[in-house]
N, C-alpha and C positions, 0 to 999 in steps of 0.2 A: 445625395444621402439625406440630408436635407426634407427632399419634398416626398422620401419614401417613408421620415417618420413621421410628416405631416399626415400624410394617408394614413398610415399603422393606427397615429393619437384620435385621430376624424373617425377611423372603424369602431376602434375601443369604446367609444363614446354614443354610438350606434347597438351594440349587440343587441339582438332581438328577444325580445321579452319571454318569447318559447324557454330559455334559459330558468327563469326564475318564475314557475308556475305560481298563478294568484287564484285559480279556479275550484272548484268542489273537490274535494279530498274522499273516495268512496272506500270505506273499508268494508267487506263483506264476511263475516266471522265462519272463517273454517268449521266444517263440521266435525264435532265431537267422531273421535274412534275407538271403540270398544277395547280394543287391544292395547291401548294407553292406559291402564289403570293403573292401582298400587304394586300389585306382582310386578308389570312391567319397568316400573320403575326403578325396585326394589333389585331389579334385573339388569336392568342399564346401571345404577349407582354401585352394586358389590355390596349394598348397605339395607340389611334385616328390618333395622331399625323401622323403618319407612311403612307405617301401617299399612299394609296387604290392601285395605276395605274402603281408605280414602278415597273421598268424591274429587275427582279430576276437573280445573277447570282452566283452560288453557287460552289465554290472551294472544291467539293467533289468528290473521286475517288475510285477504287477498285485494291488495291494495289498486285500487285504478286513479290512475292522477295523469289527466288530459289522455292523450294516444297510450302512455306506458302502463302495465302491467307488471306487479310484483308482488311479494309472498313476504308479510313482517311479523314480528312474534315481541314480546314483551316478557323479561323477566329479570330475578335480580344475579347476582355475582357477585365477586372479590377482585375481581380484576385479571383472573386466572383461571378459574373454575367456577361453576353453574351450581345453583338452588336444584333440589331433590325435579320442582314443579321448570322450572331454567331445563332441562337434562329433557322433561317430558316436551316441551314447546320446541326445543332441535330437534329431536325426534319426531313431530307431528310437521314439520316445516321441513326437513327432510323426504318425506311422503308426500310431501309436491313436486320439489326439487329434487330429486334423489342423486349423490354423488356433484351436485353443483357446491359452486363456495358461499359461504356464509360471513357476510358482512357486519360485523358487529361495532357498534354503537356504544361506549361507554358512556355514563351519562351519571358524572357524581356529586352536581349542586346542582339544587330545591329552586332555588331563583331564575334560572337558565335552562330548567329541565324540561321543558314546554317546548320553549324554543327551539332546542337542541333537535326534541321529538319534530317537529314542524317544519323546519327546514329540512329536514331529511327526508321525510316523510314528501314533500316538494322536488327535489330536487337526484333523489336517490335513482339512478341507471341502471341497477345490476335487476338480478333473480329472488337474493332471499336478504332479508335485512334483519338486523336482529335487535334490539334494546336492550341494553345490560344497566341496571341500578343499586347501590350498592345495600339500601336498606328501604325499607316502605316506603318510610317519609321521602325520598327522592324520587321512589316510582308513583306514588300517588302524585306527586309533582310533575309527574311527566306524562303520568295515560290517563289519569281520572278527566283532565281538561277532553278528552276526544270525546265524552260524552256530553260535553256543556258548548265546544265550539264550534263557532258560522260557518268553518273552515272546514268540518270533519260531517260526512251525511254515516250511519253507520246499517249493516244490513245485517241481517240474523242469517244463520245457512241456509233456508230457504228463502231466501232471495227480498223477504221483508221488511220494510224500510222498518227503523225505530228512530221513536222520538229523543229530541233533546230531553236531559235535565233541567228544568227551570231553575232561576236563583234563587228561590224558595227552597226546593229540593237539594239545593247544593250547600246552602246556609246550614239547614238541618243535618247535612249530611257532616259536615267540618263540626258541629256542636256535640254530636255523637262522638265523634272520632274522640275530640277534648275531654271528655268525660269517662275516656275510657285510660284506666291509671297502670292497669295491670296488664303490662304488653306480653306475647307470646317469647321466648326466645328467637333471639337469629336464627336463621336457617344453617343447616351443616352446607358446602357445598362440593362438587364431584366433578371431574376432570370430562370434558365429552373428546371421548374416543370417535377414530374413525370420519370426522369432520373436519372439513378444510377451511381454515377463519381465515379471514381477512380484516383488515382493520378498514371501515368507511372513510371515504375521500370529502374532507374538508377544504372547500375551495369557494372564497371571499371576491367580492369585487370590491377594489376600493378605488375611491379617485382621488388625488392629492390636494393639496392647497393650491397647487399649481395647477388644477385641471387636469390631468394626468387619470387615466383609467388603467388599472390594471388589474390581475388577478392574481392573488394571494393562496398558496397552498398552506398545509399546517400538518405538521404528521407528528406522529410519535413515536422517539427512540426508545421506550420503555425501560432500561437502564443503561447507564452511561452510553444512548447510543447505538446499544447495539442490537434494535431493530433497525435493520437497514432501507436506507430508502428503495421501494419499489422502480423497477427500469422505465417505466410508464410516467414518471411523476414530474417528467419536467411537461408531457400532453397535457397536465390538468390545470397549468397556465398560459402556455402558448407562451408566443411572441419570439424576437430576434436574436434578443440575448437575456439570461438567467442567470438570478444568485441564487443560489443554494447555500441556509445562512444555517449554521450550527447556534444554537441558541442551551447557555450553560446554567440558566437561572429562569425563576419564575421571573410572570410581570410584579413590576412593584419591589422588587431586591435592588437597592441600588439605584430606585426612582427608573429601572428599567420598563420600554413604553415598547411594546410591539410594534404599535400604530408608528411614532414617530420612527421606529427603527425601517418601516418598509418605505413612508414619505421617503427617508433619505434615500434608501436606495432605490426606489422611484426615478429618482435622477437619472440614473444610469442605464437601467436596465431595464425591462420590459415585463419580465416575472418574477415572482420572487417565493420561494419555499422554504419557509421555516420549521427547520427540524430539532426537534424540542430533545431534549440530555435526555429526559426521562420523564413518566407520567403527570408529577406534579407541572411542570413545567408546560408541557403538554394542554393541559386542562386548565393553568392559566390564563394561555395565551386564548383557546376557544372563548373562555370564559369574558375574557374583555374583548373580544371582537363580538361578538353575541350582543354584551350588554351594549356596545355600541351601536347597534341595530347595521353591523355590516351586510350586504346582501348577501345570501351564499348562492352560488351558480352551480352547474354544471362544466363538463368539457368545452375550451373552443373551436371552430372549427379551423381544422390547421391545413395550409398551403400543401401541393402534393412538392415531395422534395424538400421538406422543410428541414432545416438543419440550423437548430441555434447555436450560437456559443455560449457555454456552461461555465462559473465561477461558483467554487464553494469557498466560504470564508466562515470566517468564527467569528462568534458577533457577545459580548458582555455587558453590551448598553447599548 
């Protein structure tokens, strides 16, 4: 047993960089559809209010990153329901994907919104990806960089290239914003019908003090819990044996440490998935893995027959 977890710790330490894409990020802007307009909208929301004559402009693209191919759209929420212009980009991302699941992205602090954007945007497997923001200032935090970074080439619907923003152009651009005192109200927002969510797969590598490599999952029970963990979720860390940790508090209640809580159980076990009580909880724990600059990966490739042994335990510190 011995020289098999030698081997396991020597693989972990090995995974291949294909995992955690560093390469050109190519987003190419879905073409405008005439049938998306204000009626249309006004049609999917139940809501008059939504002027008929509004100019449509929809933050949606067709993502190439290395070999994989995907479909991602940007807009804001509450955490439950979609923006008037949210309602119109499922629907145009829809018309790629039609009847596929839609993978959504909450994303609701300014400091980490980039990031959050960028490893996903890296790392994301599925067909349609979604961004969800809770108010400007967080989406400007998270998509206005796609026009400024090394990371991101972007393509217009006909297929050509556009340029970066300069940091002249970007300076100017944040000067404007500051001077502007009289902000629009919030947006109302609308339930989208008829569309299968899924909530995006947060999956960390970390390696311990001890040298230890593992993979760290992160989900969210949204209240007390009861989102359930998906059947698939112990595949998005592999390994021999897994905890499965209930986590009843944010980071920092109680001098509570994520990081230290998975070292520990690092010790033992080989995976570890922490399933956050509810939202907040949830978005702290992302939140300090992120600002740690933890890797996020992808799936690993798991043995044919593989069959771990599973531990859920409740964890308060």
């Amino acid at each position: 047993m011995g020289e098999a977890k030698r081997k396991r710790d020597q693989q972990a330490r090995s995974w291949p960089g294909k995992e955690a894409f560093r390469g050109m990020i190519k987003l190419h802007a879905l073409a405008p559809v005439a049938a998306i307009n204000g009626a249309r909208i006004r049609e999917l929301t139940g809501d008059d209010r939504f002027p008929a004559d509004t100019p449509i402009i929809l933050r949606t693209f067709r993502a190439e990153v290395g070999s994989r191919s995907y479909h991602v759209g940007f807009c804001l929420d509450d955490g439950e329901a979609f923006s008037a212009i949210g309602i119109a980009v499922i629907e145009r991302l829809s018309m790629e994907m039609p009847g596929g699941p839609l993978h959504v992205v909450p994303v609701q602090h300014a400091d980490v919104a980039w990031d959050m954007v960028l490893r996903n945007l890296r790392t994301f497997g599925g067909q349609t990806l979604l961004f969800c923001f809770p108010d400007s200032d967080v989406y400007d935090a998270g998509v206005a960089e796609i026009s400024y970074s090394n990371h991101i080439e972007q393509f217009d619907p006909n297929g050509e290239p556009l340029g970066r923003l300069t940091n002249a152009q970007r300076r100017a651009i944040r000067e404007q914003k500051a001077q502007i005192l009289n902000r629009p109200p919030p947006p109302r927002f609308y339930p989208a019908g008829g569309i299968d969510q899924e909530d995006a797969e947060w999956i960390f590598r970390i390696r311990t003090p001890a040298g230890k490599v593992i993979r760290v999952a992160v989900w969210n029970g949204r209240r007390n819990y009861e989102h359930e963990l998906p059947t698939d979720i112990i595949q998005w860390v592999g390994g021999d044996k897994i905890a499965m940790v209930q986590i009843a508090s944010p980071v920092g209640i109680d001098r509570r440490s994520s990081l230290e809580l998975t070292h520990h159980l690092a010790k033992d076990f080989d995976g570890v998935v922490h399933w956050a009580k509810d939202t907040e909880t949830f978005q702290s724990i992302l939140r300090s893995f992120i600002r740690l600059d933890l890797e996020s990966v992808g799936h690993p490739d798991l043995p044919e027959g593989w069959n771990p042994e599973i531990l859920i335990l409740g964890a308060n510190a």
